[in-house]
Backbone and ligand atoms as CSV (ligand in chain L), in Angstrom:
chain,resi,resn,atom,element,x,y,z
A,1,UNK,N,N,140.894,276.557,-150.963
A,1,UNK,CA,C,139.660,277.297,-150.707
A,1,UNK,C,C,139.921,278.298,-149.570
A,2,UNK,N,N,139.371,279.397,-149.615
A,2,UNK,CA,C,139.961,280.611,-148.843
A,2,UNK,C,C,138.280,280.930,-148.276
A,3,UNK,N,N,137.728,281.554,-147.225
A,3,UNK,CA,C,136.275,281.548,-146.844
A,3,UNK,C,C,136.681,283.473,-146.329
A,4,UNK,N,N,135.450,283.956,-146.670
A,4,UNK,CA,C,135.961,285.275,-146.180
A,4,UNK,C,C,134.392,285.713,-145.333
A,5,UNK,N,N,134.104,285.867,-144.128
A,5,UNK,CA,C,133.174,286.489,-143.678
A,5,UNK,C,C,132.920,288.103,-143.862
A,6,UNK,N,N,131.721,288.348,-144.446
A,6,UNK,CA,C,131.580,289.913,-144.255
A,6,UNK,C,C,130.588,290.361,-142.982
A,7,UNK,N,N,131.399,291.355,-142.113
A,7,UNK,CA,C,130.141,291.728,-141.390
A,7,UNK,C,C,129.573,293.011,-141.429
A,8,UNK,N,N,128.369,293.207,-140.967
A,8,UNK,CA,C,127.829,294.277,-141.230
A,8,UNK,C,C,127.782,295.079,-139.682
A,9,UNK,N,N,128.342,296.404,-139.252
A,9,UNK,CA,C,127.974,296.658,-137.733
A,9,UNK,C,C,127.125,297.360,-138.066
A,10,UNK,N,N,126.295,297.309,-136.868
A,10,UNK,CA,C,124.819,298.212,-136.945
A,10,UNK,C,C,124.673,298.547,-135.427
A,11,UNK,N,N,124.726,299.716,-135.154
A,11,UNK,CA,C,124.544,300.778,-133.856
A,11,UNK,C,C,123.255,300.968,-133.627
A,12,UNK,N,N,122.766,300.270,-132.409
A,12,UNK,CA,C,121.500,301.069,-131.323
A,12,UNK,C,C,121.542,301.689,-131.263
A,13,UNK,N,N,120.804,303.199,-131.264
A,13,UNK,CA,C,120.871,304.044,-129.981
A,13,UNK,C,C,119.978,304.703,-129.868
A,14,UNK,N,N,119.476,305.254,-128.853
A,14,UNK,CA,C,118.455,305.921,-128.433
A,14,UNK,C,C,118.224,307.402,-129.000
A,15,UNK,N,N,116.930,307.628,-129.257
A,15,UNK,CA,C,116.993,309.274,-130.172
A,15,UNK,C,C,117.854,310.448,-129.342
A,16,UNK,N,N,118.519,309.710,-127.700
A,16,UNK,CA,C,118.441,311.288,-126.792
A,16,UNK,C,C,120.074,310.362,-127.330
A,17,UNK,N,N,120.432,309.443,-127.877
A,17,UNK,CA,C,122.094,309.509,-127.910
A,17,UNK,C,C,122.585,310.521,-129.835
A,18,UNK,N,N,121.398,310.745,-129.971
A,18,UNK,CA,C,122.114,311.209,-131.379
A,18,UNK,C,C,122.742,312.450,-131.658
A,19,UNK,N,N,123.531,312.961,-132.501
A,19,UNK,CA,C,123.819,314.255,-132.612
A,19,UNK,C,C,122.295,315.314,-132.548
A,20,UNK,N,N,123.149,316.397,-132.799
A,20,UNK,CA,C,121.645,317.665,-133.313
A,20,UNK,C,C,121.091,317.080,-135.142
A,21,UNK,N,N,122.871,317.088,-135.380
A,21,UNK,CA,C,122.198,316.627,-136.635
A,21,UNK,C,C,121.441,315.562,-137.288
A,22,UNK,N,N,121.782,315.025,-136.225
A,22,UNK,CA,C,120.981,313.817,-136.399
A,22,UNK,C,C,119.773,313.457,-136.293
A,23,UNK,N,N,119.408,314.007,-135.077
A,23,UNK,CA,C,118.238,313.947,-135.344
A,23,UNK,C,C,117.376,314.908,-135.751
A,24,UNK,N,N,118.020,316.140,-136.093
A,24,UNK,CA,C,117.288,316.859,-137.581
A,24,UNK,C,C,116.776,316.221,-138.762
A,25,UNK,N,N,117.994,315.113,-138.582
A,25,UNK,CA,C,117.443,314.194,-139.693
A,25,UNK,C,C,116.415,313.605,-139.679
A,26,UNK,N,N,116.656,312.874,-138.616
A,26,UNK,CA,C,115.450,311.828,-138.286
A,26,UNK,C,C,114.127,312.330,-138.354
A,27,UNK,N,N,113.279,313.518,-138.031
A,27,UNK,CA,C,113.130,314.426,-137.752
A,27,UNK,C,C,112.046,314.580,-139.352
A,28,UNK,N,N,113.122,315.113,-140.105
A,28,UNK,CA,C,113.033,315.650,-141.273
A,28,UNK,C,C,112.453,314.732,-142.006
A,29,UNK,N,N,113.381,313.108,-141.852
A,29,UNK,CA,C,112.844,311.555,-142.771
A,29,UNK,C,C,111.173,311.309,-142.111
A,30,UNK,N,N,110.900,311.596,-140.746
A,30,UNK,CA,C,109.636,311.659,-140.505
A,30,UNK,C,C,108.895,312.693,-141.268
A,31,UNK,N,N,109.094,313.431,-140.956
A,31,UNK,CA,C,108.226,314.442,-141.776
A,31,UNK,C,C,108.117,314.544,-143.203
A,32,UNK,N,N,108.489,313.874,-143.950
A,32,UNK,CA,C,108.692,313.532,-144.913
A,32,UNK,C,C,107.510,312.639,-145.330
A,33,UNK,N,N,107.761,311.432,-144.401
A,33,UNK,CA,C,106.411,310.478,-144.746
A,33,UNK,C,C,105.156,311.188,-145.408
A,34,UNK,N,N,104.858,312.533,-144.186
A,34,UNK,CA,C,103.744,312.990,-144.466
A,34,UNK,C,C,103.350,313.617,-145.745
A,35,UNK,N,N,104.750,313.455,-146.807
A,35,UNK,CA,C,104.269,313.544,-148.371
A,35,UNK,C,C,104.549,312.433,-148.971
A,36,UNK,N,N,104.171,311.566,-148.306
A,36,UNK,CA,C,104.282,310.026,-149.312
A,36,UNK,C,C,103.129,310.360,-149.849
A,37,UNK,N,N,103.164,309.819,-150.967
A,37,UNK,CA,C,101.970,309.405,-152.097
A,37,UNK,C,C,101.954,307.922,-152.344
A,38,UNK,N,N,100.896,307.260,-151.095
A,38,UNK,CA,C,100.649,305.671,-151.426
A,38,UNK,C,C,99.606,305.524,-151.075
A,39,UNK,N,N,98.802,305.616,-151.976
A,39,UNK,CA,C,97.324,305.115,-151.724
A,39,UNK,C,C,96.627,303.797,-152.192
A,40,UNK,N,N,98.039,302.850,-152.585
A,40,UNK,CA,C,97.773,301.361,-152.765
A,40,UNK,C,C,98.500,300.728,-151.712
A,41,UNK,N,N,99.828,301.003,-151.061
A,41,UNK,CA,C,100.353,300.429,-150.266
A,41,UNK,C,C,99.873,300.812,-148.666
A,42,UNK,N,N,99.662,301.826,-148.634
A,42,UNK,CA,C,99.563,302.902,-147.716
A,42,UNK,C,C,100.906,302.540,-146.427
A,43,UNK,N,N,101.876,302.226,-146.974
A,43,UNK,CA,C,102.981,302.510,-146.295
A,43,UNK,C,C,103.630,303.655,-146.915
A,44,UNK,N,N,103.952,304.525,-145.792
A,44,UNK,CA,C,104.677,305.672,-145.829
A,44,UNK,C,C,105.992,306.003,-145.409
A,45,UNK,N,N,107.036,306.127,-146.729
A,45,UNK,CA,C,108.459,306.395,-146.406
A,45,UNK,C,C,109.031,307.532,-146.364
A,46,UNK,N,N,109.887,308.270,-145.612
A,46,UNK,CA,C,110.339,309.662,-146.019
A,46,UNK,C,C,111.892,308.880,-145.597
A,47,UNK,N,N,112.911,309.837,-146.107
A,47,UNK,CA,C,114.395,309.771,-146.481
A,47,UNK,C,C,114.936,311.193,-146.361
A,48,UNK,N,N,115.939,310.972,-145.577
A,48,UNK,CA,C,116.780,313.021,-145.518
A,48,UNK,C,C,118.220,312.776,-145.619
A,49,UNK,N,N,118.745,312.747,-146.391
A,49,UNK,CA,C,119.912,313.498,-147.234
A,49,UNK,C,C,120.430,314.599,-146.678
A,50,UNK,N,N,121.706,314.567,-145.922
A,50,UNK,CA,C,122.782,315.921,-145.355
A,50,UNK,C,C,123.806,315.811,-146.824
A,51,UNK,N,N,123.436,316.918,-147.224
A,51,UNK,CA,C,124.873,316.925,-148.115
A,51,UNK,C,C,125.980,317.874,-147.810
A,52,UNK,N,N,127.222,317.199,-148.228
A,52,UNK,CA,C,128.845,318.292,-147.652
A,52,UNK,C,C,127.815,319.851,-148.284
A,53,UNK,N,N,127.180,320.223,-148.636
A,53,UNK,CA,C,127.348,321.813,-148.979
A,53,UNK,C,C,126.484,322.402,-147.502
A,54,UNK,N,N,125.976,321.439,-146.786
A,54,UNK,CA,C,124.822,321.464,-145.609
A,54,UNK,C,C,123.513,321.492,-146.007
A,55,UNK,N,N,123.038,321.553,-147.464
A,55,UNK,CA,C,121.834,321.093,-147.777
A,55,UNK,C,C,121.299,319.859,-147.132
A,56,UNK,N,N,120.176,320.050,-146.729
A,56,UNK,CA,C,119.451,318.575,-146.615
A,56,UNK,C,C,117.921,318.481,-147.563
A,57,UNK,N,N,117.919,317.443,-147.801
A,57,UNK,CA,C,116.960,317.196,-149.197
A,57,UNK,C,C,116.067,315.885,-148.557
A,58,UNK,N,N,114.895,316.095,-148.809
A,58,UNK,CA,C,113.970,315.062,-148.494
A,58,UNK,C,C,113.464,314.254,-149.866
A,59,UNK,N,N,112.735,313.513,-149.415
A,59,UNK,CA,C,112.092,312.374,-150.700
A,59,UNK,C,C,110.894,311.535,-150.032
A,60,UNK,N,N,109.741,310.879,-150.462
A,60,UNK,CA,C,109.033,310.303,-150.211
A,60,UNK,C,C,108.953,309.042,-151.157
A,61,UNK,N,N,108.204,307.880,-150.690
A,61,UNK,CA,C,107.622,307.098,-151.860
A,61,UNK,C,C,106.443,307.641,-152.565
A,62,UNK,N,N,106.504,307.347,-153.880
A,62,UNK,CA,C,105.644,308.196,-154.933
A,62,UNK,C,C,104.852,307.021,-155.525
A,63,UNK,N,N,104.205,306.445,-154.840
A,63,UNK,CA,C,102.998,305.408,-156.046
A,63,UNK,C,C,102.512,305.534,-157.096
A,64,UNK,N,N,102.407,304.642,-158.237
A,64,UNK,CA,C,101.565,304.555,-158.971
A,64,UNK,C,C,100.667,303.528,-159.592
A,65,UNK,N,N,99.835,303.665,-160.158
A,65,UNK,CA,C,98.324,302.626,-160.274
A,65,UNK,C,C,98.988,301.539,-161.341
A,66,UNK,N,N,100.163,301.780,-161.904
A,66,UNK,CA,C,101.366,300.949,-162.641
A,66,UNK,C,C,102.163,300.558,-161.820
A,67,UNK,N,N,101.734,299.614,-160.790
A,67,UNK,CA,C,102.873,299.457,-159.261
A,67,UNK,C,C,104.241,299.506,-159.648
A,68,UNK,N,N,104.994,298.890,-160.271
A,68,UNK,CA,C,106.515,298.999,-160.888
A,68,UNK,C,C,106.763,300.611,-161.119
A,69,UNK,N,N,106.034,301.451,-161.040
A,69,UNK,CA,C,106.666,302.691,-161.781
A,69,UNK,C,C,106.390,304.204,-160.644
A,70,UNK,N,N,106.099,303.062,-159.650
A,70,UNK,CA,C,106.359,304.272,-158.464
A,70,UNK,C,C,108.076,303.834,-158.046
A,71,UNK,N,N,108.157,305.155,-157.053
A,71,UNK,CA,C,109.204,305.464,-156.449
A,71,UNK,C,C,109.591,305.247,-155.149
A,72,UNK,N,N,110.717,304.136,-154.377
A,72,UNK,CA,C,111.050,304.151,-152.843
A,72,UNK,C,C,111.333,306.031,-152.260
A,73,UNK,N,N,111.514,306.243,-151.381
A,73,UNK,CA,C,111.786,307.208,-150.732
A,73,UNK,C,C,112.973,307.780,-150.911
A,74,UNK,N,N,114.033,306.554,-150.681
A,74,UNK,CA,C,115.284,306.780,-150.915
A,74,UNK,C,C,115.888,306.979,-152.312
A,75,UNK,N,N,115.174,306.595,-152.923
A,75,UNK,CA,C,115.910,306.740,-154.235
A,75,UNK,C,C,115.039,308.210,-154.944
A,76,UNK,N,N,113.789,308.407,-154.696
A,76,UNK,CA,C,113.360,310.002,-154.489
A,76,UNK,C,C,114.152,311.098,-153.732
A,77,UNK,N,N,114.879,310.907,-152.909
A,77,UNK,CA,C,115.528,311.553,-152.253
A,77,UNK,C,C,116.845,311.787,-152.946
A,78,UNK,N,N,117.615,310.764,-153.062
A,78,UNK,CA,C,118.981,310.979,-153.495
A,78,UNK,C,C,119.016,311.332,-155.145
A,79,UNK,N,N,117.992,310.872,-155.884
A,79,UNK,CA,C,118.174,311.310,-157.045
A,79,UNK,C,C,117.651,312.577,-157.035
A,80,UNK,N,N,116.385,313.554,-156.410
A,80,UNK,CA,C,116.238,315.258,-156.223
A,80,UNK,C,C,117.485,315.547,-155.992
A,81,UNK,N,N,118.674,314.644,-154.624
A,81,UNK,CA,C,119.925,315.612,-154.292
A,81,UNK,C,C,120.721,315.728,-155.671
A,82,UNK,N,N,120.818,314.410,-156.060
A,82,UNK,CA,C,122.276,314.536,-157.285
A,82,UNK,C,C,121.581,315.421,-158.537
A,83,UNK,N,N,120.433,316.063,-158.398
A,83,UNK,CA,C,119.813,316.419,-159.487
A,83,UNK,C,C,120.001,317.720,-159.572
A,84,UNK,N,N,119.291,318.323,-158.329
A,84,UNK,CA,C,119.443,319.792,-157.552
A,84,UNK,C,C,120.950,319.913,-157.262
A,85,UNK,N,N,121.979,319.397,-156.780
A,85,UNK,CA,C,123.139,320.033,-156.219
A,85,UNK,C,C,124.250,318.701,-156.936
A,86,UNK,N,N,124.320,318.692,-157.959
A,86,UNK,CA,C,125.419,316.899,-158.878
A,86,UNK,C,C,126.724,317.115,-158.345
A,87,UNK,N,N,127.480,318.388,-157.268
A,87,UNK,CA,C,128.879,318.266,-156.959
A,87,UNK,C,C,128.745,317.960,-156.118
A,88,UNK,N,N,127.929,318.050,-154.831
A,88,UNK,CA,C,127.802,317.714,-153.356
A,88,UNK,C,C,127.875,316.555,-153.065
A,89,UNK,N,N,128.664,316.005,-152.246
A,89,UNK,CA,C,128.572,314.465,-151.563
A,89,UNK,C,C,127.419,314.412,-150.520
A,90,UNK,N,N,127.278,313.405,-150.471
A,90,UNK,CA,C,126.088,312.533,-149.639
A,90,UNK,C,C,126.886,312.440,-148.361
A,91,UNK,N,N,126.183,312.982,-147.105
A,91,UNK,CA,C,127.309,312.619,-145.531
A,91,UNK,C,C,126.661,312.063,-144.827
A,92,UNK,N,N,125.271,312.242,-144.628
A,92,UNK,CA,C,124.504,310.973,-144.112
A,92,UNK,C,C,122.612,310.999,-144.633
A,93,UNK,N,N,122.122,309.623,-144.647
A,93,UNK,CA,C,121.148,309.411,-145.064
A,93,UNK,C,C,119.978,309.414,-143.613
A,94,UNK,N,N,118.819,309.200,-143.540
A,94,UNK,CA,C,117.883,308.884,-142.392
A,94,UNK,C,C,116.531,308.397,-142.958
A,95,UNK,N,N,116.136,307.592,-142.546
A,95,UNK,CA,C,115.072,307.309,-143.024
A,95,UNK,C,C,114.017,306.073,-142.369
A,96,UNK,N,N,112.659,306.899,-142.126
A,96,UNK,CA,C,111.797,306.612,-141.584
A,96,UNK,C,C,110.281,306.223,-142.439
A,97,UNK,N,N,109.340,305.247,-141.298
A,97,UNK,CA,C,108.450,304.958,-141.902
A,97,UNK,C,C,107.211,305.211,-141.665
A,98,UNK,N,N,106.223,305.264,-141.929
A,98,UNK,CA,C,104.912,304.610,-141.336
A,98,UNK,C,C,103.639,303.609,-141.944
A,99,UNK,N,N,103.232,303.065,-140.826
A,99,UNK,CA,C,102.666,301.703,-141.272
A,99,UNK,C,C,101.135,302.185,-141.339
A,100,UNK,N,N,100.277,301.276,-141.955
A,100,UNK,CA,C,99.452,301.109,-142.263
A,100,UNK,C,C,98.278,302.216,-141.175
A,101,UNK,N,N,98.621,302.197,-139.694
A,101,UNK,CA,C,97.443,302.287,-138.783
A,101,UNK,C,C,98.139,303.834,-138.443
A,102,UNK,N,N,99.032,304.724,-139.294
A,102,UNK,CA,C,99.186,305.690,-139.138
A,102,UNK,C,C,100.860,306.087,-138.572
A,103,UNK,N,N,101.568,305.273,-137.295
A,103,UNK,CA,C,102.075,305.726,-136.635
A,103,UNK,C,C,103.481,304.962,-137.067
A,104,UNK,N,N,104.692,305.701,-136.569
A,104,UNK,CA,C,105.755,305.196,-136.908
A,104,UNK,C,C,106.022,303.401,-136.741
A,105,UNK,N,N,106.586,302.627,-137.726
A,105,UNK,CA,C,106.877,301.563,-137.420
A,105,UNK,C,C,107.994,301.598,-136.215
A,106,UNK,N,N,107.208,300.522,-135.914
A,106,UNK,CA,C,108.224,300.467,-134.545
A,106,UNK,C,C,109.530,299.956,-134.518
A,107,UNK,N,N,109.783,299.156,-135.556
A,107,UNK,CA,C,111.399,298.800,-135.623
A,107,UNK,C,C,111.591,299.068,-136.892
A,108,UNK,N,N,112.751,299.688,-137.299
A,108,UNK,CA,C,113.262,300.582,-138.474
A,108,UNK,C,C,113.058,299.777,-139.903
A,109,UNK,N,N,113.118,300.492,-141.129
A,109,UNK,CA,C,112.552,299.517,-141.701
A,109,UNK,C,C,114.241,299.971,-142.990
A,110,UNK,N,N,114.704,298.871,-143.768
A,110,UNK,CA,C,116.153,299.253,-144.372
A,110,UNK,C,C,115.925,299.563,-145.991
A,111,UNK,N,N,116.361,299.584,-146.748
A,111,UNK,CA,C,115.838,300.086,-147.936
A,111,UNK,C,C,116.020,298.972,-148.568
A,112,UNK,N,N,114.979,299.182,-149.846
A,112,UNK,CA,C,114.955,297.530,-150.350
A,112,UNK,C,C,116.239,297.361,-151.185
A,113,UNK,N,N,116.470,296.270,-152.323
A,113,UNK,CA,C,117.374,295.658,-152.711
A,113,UNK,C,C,117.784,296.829,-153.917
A,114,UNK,N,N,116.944,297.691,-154.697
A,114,UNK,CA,C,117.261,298.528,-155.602
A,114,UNK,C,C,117.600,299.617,-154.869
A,115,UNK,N,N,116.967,299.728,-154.191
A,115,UNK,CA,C,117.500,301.710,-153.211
A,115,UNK,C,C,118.995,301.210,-153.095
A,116,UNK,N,N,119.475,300.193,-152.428
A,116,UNK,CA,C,120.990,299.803,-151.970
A,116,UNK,C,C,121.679,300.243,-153.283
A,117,UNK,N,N,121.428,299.502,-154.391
A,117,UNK,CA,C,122.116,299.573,-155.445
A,117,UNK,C,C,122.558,300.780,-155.610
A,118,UNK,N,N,120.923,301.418,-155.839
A,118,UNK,CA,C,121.316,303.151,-156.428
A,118,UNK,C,C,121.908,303.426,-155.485
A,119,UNK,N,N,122.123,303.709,-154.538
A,119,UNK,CA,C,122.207,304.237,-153.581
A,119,UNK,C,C,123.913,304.040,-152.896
A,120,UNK,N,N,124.711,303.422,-153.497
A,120,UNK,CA,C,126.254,303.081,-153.545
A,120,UNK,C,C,126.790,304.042,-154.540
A,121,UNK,N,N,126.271,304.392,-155.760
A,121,UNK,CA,C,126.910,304.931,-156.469
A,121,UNK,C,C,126.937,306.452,-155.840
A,122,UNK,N,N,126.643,306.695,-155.038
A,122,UNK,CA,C,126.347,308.105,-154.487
A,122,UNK,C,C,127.508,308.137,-153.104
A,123,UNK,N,N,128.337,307.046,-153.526
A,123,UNK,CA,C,129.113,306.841,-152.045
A,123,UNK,C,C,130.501,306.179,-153.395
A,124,UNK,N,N,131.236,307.043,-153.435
A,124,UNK,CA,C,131.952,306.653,-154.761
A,124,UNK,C,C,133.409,305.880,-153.886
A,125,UNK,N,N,133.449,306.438,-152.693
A,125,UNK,CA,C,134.973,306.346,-151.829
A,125,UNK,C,C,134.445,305.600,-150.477
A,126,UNK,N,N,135.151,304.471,-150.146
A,126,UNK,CA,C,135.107,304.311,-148.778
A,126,UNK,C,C,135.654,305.109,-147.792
A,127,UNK,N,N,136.576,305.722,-148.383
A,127,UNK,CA,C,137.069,306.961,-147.325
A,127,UNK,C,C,136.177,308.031,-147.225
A,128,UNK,N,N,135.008,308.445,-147.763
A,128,UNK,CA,C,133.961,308.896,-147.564
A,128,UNK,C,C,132.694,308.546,-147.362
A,129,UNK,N,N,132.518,307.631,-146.314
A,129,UNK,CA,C,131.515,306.559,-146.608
A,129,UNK,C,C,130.039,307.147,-145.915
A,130,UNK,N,N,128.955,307.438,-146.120
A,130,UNK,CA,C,127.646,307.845,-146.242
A,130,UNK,C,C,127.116,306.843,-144.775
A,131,UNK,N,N,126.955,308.325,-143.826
A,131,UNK,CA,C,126.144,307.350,-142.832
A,131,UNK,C,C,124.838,307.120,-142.942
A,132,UNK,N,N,124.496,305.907,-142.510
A,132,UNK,CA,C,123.020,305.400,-142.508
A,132,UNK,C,C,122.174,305.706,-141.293
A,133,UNK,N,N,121.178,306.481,-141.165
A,133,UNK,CA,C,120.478,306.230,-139.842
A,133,UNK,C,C,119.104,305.383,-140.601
A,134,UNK,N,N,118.442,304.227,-140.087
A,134,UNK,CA,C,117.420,303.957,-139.874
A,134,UNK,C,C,116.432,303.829,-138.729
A,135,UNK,N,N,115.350,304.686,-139.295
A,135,UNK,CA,C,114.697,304.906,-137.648
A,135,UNK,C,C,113.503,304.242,-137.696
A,136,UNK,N,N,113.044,303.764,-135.934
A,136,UNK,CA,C,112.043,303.156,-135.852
A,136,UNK,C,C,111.375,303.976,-134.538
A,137,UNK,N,N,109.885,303.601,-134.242
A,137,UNK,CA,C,110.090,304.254,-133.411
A,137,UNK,C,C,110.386,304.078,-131.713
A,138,UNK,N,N,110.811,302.400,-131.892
A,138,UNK,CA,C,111.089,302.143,-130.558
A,138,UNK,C,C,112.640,301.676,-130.674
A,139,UNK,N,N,113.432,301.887,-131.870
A,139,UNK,CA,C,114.414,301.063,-131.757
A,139,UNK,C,C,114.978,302.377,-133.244
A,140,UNK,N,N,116.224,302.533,-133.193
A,140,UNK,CA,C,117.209,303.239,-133.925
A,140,UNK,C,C,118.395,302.336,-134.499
A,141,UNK,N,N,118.495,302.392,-135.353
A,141,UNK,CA,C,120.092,301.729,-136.093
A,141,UNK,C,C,120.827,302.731,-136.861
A,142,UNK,N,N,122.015,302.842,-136.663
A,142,UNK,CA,C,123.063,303.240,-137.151
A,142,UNK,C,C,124.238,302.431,-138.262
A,143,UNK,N,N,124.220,302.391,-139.377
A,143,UNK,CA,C,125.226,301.989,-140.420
A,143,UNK,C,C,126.568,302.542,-140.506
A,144,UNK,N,N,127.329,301.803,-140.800
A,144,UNK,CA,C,128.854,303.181,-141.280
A,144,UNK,C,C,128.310,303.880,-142.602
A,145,UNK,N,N,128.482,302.662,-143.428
A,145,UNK,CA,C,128.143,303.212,-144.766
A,145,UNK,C,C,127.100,302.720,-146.026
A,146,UNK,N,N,126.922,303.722,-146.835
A,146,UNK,CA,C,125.968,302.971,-147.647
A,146,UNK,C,C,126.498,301.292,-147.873
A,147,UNK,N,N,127.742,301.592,-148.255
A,147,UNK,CA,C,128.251,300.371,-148.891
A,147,UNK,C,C,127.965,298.809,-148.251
A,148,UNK,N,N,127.727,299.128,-146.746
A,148,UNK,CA,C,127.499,297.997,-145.560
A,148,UNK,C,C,125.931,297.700,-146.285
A,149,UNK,N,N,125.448,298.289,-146.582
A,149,UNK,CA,C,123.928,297.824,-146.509
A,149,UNK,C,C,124.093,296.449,-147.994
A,150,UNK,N,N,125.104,296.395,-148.558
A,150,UNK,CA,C,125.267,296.248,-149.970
A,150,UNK,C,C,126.579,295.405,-150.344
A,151,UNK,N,N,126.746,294.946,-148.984
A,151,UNK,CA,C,128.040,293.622,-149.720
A,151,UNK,C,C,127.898,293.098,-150.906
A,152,UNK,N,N,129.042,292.668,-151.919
A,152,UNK,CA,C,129.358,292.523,-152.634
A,152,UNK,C,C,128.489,292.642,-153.723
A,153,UNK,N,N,128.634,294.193,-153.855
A,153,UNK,CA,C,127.444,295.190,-154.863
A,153,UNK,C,C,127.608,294.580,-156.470
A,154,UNK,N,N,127.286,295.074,-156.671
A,154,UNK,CA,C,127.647,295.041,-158.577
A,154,UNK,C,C,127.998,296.918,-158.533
A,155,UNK,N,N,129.243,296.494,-158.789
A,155,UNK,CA,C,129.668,297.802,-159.000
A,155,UNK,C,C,131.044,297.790,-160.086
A,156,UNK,N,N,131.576,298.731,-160.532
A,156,UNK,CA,C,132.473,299.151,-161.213
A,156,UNK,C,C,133.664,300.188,-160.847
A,157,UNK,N,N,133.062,301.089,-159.667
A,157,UNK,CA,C,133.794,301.756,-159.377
A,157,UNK,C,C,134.388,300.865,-157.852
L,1,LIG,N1,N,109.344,301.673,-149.897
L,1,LIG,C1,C,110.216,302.720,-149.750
L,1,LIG,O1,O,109.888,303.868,-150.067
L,1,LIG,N2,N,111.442,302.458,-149.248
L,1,LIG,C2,C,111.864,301.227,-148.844
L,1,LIG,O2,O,112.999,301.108,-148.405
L,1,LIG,C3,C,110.994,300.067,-148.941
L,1,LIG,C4,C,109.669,300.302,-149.557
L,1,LIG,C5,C,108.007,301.949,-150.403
L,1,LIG,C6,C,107.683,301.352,-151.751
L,1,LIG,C7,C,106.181,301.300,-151.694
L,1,LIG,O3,O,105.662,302.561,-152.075
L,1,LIG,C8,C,105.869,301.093,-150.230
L,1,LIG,O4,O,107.050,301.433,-149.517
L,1,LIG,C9,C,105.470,299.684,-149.874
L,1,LIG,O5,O,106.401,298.764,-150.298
């Protein structure tokens, strides 16, 4: 029997430690919220997408009165990018929330179990691995890569 631990690192840091680009992002995944469409959940997600061409692409959650057939943020986001621009790689993700009483959640919130999924195939190389920012608004995390969010994926590639 052989035991293998996986770990996941995940980076603090404060909004004044981030790049410019970064927190363009952050920035952008906020502003984003403000086109969520959830008027059953009334949680509000936005997601920002840097792609290698320097596009950045936003996404919201998209509800519907068929709860199963709305949309996370993230997977609104990355599927507009691979849709709008299908050669561009993904270089980093961001993504922010807000809760119920209006204002940013205060500790970051991660994407659920299907966003991960989709959301690997858009990260084809570990040698190119898709940074994660998740933002909160009293607390920031940093990922290496999609792939961390998503140990032992179901994948093929
Ligand atoms: N949601 C996202 O957009 N991203 C996540 O990572 C988790 C959840 C959305 C789905 C639904 O519209 C609302 O948040 C409440 O679950």
């Amino acid at each position: 029997m052989r035991r293998k631990d996986i770990t996941v690192p995940v980076t603090e840091v404060t909004f004044e430690e981030l790049s410019d680009i970064q927190r363009r992002l952050v920035a952008l995944a906020r502003q984003a919220t403000y086109r969520s469409y959830a008027p059953y959940s009334h949680f509000k997600v936005g997601a920002a997408i840097l792609l290698d061409n320097g596009e950045i692409v936003t996404g919201s959650n998209q509800e519907n009165a068929a709860y199963p057939s709305g949309t996370c943020a993230e997977r609104t986001a990355a599927y507009y990018a691979h849709s709008t621009y299908p050669d561009a790689r993904f270089v980093t993700i961001a993504i922010a929330a807000r809760g119920t009483d209006d204002d940013e959640v205060e500790l970051p919130i991660s994407p659920c179990g299907a966003c991960r999924q989709a959301l690997i195939e858009f990260e084809p190389s570990a040698d190119e691995p898709v940074e994660v920012i998740l933002s909160g608004a009293r607390r920031i995390f940093i990922l290496p890569s999609l792939r961390s969010l998503l140990p032992l994926a179901f994948t093929e590639f």
